[in-house]
N, C-alpha and C positions, 0 to 999 in steps of 0.2 A: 210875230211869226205867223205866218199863213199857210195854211195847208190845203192842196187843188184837188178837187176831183179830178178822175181822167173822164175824159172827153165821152160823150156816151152817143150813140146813134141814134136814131129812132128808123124801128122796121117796121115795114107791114107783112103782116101776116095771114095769107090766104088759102084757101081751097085748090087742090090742086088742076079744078076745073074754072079756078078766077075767082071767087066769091070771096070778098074781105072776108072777115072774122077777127081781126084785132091790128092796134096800134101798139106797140110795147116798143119799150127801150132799151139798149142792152148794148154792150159792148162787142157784139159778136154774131154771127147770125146762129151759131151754136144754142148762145146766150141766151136768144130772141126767142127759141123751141124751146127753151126749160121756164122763161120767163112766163110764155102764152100759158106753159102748163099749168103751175104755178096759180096763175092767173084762172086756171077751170078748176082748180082745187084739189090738186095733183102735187105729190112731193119732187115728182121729174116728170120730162117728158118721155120717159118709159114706161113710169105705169101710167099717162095718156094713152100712150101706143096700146097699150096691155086693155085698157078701157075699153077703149074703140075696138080691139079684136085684131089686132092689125100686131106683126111682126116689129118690130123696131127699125128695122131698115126701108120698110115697106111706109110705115109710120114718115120717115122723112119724107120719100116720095111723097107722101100726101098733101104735102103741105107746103108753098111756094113762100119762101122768105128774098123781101126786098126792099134794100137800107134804101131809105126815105130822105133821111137830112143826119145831122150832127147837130148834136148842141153844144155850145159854149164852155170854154174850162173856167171854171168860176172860183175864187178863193173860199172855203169854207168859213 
């Protein structure tokens, strides 16, 4: 029996003025904003936004999400 991953993306994750700031993987570009946070040491990317000083909606604006590639369904 084999069991698949789903398919996962890979986004980048920038500045809302261009400047990288991460590669992360995620099924979602949702995903990719909780994943970055995550990633800075944050339980979501709301208390990022909350961090930064920044509204949560404001918070998205800031931040430019762009799926990169897909990776492979692979059998576990």
């Amino acid at each position: 029996m084999y069991f698949y991953r789903d398919a996962m993306s890979l986004f980048r994750v920038t500045k809302s003025t261009g400047g990288l700031l991460a590669l992360v993987q995620a099924s979602d570009p949702p995903s990719a904003l909780e994943a970055y946070a995550k990633m800075r040491g944050h339980f979501s990317f709301a208390g990022l936004a909350y961090a930064c000083g920044l509204a949560f909606a404001d918070a998205e604006k800031a931040f430019g999400i762009e799926k990169v590639g897909t990776t492979q369904t692979q059998p576990c």
